[in-house]
C-alpha positions in Angstrom: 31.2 9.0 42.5 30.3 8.3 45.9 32.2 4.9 45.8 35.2 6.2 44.1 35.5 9.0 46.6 35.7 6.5 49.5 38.0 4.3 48.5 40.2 7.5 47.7 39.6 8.5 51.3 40.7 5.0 52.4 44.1 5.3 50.6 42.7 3.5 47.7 44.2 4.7 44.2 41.9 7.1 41.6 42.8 4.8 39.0 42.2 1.5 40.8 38.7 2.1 42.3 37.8 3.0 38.8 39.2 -0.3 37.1 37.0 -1.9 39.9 34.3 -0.2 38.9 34.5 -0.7 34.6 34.7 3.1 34.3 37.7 5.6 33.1 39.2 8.0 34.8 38.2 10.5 32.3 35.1 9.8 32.6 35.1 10.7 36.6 36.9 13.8 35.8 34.1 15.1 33.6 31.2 13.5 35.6 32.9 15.7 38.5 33.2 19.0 36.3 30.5 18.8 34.6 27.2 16.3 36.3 25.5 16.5 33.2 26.7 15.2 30.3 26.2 17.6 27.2 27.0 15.2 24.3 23.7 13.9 23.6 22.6 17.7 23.1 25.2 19.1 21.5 24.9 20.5 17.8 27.0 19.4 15.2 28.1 20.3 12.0 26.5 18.0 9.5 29.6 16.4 7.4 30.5 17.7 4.2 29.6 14.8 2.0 25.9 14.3 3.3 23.5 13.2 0.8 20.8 16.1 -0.1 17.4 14.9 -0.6 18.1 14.7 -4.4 21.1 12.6 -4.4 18.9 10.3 -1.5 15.8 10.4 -3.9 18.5 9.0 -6.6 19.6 6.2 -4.4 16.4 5.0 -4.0 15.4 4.9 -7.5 18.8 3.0 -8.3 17.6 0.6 -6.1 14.6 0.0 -7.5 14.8 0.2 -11.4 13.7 -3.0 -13.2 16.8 -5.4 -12.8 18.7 -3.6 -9.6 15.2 -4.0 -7.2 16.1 -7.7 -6.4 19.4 -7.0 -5.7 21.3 -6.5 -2.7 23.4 -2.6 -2.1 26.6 -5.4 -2.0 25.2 -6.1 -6.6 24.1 -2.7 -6.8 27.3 -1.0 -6.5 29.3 -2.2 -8.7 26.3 -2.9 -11.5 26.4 1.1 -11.3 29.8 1.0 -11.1 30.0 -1.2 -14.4 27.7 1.6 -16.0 30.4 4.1 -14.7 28.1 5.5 -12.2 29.0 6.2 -8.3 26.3 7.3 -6.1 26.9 6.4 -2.8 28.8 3.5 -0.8 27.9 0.3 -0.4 26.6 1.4 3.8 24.8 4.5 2.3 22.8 2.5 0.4 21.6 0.3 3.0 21.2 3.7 5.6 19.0 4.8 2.9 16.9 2.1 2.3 16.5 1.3 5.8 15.1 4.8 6.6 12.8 4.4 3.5 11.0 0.7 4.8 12.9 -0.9 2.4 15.6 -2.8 5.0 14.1 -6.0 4.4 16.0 -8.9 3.0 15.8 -8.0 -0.9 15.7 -10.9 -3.7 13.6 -11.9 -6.1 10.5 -9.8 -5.7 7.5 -11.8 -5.1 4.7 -11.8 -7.9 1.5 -12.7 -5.8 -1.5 -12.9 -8.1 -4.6 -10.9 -6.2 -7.7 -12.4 -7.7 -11.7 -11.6 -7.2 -13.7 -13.8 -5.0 -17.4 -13.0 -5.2 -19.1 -10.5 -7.4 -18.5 -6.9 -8.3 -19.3 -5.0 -5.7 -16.2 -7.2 -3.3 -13.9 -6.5 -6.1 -14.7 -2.8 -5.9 -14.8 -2.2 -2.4 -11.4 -3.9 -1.6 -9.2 -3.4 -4.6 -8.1 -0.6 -3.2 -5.7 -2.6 -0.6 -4.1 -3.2 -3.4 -2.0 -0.3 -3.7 -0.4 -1.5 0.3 0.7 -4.1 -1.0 2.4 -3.2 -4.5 4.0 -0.6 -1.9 5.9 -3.1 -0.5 7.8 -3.9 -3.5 5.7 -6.6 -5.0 4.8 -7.4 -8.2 1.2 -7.3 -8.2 -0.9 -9.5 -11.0 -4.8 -8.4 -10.4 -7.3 -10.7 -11.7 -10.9 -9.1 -11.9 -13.9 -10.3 -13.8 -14.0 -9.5 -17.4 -16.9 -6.6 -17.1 -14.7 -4.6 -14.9 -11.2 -4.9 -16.9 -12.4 -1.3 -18.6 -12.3 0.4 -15.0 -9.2 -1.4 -13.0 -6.7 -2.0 -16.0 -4.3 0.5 -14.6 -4.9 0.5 -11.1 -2.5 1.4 -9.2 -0.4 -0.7 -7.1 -1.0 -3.5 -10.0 1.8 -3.9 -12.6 -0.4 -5.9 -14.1 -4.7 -6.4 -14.5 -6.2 -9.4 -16.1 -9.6 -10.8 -17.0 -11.1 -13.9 -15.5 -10.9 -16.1 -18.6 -7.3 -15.0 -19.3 -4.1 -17.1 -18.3 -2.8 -16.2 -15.6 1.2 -15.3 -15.8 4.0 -17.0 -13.4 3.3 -16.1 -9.8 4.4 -16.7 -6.3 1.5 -17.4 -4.3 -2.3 -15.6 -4.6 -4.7 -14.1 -2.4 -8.3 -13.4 -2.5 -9.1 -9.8 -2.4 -11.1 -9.9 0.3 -8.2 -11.2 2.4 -6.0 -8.1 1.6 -7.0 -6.7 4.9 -5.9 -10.1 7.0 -3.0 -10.3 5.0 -1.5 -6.8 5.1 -2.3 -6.7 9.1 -4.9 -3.6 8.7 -6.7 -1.9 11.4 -9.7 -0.4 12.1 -7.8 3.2 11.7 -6.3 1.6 8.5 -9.3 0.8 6.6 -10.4 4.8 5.9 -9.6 6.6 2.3 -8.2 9.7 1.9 -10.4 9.9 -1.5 -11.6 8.3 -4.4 -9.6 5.4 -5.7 -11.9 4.6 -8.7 -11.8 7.0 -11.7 -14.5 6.0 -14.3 -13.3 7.0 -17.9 -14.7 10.8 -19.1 -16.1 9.6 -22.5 -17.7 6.6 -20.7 -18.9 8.9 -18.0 -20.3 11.5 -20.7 -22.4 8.8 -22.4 -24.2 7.9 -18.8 -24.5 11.9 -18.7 -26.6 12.3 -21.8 -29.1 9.1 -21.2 -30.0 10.0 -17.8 -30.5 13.8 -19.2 -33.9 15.7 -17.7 -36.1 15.6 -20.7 -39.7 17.4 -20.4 -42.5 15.0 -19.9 -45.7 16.0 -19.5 -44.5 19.5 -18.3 -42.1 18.8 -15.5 -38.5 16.9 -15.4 -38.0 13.2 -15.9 -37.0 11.4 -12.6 -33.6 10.4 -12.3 -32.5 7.4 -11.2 -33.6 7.2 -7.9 -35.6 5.3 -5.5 -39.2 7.4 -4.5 -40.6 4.7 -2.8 -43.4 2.3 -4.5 -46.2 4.8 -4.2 -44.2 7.3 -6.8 -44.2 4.1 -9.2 -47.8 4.1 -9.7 -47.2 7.2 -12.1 -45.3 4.9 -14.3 -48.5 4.2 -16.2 -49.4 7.6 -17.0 -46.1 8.4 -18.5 -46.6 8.2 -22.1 -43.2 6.5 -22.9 -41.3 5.4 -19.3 -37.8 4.4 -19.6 -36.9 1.3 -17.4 -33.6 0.7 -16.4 -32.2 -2.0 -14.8 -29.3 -1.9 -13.0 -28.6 -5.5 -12.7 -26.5 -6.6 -15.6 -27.6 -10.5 -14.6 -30.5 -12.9 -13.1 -30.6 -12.3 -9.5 -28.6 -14.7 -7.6 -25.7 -14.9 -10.4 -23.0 -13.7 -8.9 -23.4 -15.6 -5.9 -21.2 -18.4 -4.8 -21.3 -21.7 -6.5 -22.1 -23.4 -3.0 -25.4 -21.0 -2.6 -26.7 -21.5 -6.2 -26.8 -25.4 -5.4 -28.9 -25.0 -1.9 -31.1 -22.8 -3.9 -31.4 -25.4 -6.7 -32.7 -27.9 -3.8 -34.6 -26.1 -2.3 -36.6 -25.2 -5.4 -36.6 -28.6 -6.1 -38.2 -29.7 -2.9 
């Protein structure tokens, strides 16, 4: 303004010194009126054809049924349209989709087979990244050791669980569970649950129920399955029937890694 209003004063014209300097004279006029500009806090009237949150939730699912989720809003359209169904534009859909993540470059969704790398306890622990990564539109194939097929079969964030021994089915690349982490760029503030992610089945769970069941012995309640330390073990021999469970389904040292059974196996050897 302070430019402008000198070359005025020097006999410069209004509309001149503004051309100079790239701005209109409009724009001067209503800088001079008013110093701060009101547009960016202004209120407006939403427009009447705005999308509600139903007719938005509806886009989205469009866009992801089974045949439209590798497909571009430019396919999608006029598939619906085909159909005889018209719910937004062509730019609506990708607004909408942008604002829900899902602005990335969309093909063929990617089938990347998630497999198990060391015994059960990995598997259970970070199976649960597995849900991230099915949230990003892919097509998840979880391979888990036979044993636990009973427990993860419908995880979610899997579209589909196999065993160990099965085939596996077409994918694009696969990752070791235990990389999930690395892979889906986790932090420390990423790696918390909200809650439990593993639901054991009721009738299953029932059946555990009624073998570890108090039953009298000798007067006072059998000991659940807890460790007392090894003094409490020396009344094992005055129990007239104990019950011994293990709760190692294999040898020691089964379920670790090929490479570690065969130092073992020399250095029994030696």
């Amino acid at each position: 303004m302070q430019l402008i209003d000198e070359a005025v004063q020097q006999g410069a014209r209004r509309a001149q010194a503004c051309e100079q300097l790239g701005v209109s004279v409009r724009s001067v006029q209503r800088w001079r009126d008013c110093p701060e500009d009101g547009r960016t806090q202004a209120i407006r009237d939403a427009p009447p054809n705005k999308l509600d949150e139903i007719e938005r939730q509806a886009v989205l699912d469009a866009a992801n049924r089974p045949g439209y989720a590798s497909l571009t809003p430019h396919q999608i359209v006029p598939k619906l349209a085909d159909e005889g169904v018209y719910l937004a534009s062509e730019s609506t859909f990708y607004r909408i989709l942008k604002a829900a993540g899902q602005g990335q470059r969309r093909g063929r969704v990617q089938a990347p087979l998630v497999h198990h790398e060391q015994g059960f306890g990995d598997t259970l622990q970070f199976v649960r990244f597995v849900d991230r990564l099915g949230a990003k539109g892919a097509h998840v194939v979880l391979r888990v050791q036979d044993a636990l097929l009973p427990l993860l079969r419908h995880y979610p964030g899997a579209a589909e669980v196999i065993g160990e021994t099965a085939a596996p089915p077409r994918f694009d690349y696969h990752v070791p569970t235990l990389s999930l982490p690395f892979m889906l760029k986790l932090r420390e503030a990423d790696l918390a649950t909200t809650g439990p992610y593993l639901h054991a089945d009721a009738a299953l769970g029932a059946g555990w129920d009624d073998l570890f069941a108090a039953t009298p012995v000798g007067g006072s309640q059998a000991p659940r399955a807890r460790w007392h330390g090894l003094r409490r073990l020396t009344r094992l021999p005055r129990l007239p029937q104990p019950l011994l469970l293990a709760t190692s389904k294999a040898r020691a040292g089964s379920q670790s890694h090929p490479k570690h059974r065969r130092r073992t196996t020399k250095r029994d050897v030696r």
